[in-house]
mmCIF file of the C-alpha atoms, coordinates in Angstrom:
data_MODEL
# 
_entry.id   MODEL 
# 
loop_
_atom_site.group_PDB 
_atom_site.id 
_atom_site.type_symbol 
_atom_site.label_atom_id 
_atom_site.label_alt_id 
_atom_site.label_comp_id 
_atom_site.label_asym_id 
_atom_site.label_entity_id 
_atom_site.label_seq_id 
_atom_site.pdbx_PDB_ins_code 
_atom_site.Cartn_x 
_atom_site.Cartn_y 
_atom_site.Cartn_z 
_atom_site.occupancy 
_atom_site.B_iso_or_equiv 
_atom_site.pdbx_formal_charge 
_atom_site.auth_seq_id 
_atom_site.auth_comp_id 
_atom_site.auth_asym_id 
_atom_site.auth_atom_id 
_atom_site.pdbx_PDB_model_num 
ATOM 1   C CA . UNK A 1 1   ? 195.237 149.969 93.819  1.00 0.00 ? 1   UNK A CA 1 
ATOM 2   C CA . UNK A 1 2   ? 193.470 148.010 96.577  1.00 0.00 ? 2   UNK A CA 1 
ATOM 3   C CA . UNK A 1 3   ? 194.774 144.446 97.355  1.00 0.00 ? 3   UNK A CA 1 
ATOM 4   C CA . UNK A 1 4   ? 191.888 141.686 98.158  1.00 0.00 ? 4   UNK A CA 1 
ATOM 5   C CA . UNK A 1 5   ? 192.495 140.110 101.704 1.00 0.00 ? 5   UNK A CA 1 
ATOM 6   C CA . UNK A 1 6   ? 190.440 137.985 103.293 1.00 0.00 ? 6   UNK A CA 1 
ATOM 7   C CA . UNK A 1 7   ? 189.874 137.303 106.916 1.00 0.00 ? 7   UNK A CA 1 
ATOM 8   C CA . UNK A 1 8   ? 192.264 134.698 108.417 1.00 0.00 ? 8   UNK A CA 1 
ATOM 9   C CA . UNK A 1 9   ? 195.025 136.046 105.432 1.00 0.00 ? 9   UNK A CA 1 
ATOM 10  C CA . UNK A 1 10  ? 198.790 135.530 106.929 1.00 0.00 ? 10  UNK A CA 1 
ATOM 11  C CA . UNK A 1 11  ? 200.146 139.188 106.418 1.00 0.00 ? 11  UNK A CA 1 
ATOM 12  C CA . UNK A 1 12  ? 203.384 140.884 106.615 1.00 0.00 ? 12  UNK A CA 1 
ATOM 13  C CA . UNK A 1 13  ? 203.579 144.547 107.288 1.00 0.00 ? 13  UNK A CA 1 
ATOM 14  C CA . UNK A 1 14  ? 207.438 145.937 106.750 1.00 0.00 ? 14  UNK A CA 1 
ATOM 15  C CA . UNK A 1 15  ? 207.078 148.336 110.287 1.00 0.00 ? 15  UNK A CA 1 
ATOM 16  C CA . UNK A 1 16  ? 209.855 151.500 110.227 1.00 0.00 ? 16  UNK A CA 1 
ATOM 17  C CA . UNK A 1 17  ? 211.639 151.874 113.408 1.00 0.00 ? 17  UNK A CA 1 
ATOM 18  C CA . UNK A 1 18  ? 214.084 154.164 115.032 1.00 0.00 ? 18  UNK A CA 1 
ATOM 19  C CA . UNK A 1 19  ? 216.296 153.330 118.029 1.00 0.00 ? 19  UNK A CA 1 
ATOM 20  C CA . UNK A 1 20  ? 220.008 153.505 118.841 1.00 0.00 ? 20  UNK A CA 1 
ATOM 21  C CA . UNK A 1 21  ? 220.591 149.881 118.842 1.00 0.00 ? 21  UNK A CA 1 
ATOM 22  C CA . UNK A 1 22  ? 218.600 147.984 116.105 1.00 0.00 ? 22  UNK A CA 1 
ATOM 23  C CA . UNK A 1 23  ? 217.392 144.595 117.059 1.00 0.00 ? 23  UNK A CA 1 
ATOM 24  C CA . UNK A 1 24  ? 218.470 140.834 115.298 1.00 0.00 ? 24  UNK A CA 1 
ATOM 25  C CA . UNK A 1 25  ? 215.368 140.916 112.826 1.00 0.00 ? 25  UNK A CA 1 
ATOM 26  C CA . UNK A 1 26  ? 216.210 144.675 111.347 1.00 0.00 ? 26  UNK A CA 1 
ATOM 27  C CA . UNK A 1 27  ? 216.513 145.304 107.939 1.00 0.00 ? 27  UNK A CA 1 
ATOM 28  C CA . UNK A 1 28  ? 217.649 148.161 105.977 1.00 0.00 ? 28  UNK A CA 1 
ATOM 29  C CA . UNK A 1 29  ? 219.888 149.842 108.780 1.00 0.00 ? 29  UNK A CA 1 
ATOM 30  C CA . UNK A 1 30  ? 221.000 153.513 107.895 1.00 0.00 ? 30  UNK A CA 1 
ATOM 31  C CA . UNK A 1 31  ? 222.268 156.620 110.190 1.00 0.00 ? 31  UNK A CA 1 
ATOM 32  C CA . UNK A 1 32  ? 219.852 159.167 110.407 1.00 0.00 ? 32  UNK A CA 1 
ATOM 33  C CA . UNK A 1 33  ? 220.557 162.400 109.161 1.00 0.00 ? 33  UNK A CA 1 
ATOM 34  C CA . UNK A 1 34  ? 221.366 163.767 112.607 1.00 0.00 ? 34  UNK A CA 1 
ATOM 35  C CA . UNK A 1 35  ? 221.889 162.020 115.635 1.00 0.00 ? 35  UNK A CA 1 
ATOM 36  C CA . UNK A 1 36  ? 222.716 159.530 117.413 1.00 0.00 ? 36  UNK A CA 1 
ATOM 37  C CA . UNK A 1 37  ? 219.282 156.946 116.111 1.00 0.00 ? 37  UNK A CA 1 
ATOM 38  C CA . UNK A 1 38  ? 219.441 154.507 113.242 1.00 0.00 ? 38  UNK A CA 1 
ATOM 39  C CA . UNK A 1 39  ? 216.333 153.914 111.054 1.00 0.00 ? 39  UNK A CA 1 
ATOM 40  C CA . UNK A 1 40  ? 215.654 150.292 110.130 1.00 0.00 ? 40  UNK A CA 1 
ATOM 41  C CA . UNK A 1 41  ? 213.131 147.915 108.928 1.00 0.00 ? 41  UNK A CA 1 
ATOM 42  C CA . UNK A 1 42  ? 211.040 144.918 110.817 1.00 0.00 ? 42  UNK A CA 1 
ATOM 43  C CA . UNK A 1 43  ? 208.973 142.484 109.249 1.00 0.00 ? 43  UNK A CA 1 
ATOM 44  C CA . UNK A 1 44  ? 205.820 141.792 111.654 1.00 0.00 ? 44  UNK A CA 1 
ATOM 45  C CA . UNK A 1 45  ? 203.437 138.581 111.137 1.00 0.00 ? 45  UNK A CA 1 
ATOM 46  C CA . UNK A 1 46  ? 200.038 139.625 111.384 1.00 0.00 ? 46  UNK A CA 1 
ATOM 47  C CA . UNK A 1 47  ? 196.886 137.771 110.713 1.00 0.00 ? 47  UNK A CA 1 
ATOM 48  C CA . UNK A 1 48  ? 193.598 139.588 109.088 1.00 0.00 ? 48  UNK A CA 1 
ATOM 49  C CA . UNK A 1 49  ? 190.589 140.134 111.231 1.00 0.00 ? 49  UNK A CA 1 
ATOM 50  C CA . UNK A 1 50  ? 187.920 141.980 109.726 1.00 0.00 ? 50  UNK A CA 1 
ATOM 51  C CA . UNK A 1 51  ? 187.619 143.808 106.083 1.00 0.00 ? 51  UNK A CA 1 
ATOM 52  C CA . UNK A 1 52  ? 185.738 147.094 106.201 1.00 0.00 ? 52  UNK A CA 1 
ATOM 53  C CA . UNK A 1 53  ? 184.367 148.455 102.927 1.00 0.00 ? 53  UNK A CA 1 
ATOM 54  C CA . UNK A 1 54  ? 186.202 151.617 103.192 1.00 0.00 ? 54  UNK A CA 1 
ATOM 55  C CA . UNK A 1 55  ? 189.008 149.845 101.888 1.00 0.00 ? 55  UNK A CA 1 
ATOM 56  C CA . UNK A 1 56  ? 190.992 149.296 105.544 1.00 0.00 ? 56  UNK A CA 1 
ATOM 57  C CA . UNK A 1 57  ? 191.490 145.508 107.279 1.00 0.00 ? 57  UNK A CA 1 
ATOM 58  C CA . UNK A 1 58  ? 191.385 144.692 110.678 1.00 0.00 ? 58  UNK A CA 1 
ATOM 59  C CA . UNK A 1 59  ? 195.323 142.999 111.516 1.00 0.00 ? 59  UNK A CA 1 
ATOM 60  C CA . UNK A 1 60  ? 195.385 141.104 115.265 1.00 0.00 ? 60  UNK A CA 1 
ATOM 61  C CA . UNK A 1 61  ? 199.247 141.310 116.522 1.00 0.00 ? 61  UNK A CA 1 
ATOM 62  C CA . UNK A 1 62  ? 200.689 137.968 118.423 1.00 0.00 ? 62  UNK A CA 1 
ATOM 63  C CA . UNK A 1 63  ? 199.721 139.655 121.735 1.00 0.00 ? 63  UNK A CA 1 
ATOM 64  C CA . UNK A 1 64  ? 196.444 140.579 120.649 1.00 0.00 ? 64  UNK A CA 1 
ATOM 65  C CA . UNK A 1 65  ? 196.239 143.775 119.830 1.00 0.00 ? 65  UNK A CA 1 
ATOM 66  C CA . UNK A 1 66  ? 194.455 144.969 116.644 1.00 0.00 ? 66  UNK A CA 1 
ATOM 67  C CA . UNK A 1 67  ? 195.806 147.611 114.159 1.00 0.00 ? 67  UNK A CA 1 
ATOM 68  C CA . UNK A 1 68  ? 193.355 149.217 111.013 1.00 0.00 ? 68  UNK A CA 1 
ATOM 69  C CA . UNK A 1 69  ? 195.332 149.436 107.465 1.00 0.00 ? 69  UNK A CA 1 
ATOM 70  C CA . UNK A 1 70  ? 194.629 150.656 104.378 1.00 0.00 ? 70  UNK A CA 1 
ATOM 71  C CA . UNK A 1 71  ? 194.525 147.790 101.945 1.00 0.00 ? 71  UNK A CA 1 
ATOM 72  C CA . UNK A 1 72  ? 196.736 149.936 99.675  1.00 0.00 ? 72  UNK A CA 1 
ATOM 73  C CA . UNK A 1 73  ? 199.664 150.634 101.962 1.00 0.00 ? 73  UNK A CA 1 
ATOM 74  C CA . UNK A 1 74  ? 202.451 149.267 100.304 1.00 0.00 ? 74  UNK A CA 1 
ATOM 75  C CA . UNK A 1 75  ? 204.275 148.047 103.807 1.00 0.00 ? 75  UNK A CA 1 
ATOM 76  C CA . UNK A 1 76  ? 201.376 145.666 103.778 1.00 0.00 ? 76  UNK A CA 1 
ATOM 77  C CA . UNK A 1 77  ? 201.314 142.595 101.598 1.00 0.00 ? 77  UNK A CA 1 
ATOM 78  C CA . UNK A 1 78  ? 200.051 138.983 101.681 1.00 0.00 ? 78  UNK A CA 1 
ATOM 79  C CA . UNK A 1 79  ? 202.559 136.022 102.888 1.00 0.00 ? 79  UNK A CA 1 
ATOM 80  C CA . UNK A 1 80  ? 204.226 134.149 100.112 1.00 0.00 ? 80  UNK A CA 1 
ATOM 81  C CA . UNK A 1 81  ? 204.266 130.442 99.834  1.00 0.00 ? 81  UNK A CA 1 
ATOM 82  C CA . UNK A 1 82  ? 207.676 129.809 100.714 1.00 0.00 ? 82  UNK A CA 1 
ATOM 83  C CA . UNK A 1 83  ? 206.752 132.904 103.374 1.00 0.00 ? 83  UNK A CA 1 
ATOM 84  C CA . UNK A 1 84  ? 204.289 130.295 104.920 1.00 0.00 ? 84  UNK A CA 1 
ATOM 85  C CA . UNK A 1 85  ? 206.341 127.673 105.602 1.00 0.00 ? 85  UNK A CA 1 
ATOM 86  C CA . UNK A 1 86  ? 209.044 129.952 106.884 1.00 0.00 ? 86  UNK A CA 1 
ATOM 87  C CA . UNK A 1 87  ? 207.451 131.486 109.670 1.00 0.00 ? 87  UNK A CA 1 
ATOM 88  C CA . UNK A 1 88  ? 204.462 129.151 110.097 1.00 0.00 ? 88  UNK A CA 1 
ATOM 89  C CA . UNK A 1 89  ? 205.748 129.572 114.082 1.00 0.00 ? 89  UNK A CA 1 
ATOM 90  C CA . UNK A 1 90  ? 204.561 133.668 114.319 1.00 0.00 ? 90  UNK A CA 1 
ATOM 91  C CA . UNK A 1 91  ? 201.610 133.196 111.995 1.00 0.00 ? 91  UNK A CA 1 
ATOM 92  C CA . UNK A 1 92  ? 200.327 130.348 114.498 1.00 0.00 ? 92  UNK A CA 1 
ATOM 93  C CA . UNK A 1 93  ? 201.193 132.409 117.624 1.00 0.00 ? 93  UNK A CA 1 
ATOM 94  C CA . UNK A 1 94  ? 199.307 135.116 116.291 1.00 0.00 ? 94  UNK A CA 1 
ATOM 95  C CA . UNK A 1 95  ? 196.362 132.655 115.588 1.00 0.00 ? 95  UNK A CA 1 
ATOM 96  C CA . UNK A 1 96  ? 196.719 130.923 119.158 1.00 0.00 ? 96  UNK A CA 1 
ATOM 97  C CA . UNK A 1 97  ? 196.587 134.571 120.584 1.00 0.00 ? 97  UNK A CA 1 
ATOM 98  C CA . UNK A 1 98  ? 193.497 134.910 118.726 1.00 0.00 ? 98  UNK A CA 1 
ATOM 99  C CA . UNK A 1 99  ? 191.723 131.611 120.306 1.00 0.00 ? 99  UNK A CA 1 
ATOM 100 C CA . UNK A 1 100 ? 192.918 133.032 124.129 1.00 0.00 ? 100 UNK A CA 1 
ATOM 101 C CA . UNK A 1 101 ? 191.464 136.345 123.385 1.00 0.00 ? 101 UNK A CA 1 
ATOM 102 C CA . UNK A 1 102 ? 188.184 134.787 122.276 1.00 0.00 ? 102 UNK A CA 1 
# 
């Protein structure tokens, strides 16, 4: 199932991680199976770019760099309302990287 987007959407993509010592925005910390890492979710605040009709979107990152998704990745998902308001701070950051870049 492919999601419409449209460029300028406020996206979150849920990012999975691994490190020994999980940052303050992780989510979902478990032991891996062996070892001495933890796995762990992070919410990142991405803005759309571009749509490509091969179902993928164009994300910019707050320091400007630019990832290609498929549409029907479930990590990826639009920003609720209440979402919005939230972290209007890293949507905009992402958006003021976007005006330096240009």
């Amino acid at each position: 199932m492919q999601r419409h987007f449209e460029p300028g959407d406020w996206v979150i993509f849920r990012k999975t991680k691994w490190s020994r010592t999980p940052g303050p925005r992780a989510e979902n910390i478990a032991p891996a199976s062996r070892g001495d890492l933890n796995t762990y979710t992070v919410d990142k605040f991405w803005i759309v770019k571009e749509l490509h009709d091969d179902g993928t979107v164009v994300v910019q990152t707050r320091r400007g760099k630019e990832h290609i998704i498929a549409t029907d990745s479930p990590c990826l998902r639009k920003a609720n309302l209440l979402e919005r308001w939230r972290y209007r701070s890293r949507f905009l950051a992402v958006a003021e990287s976007d005006q330096v870049a240009s």
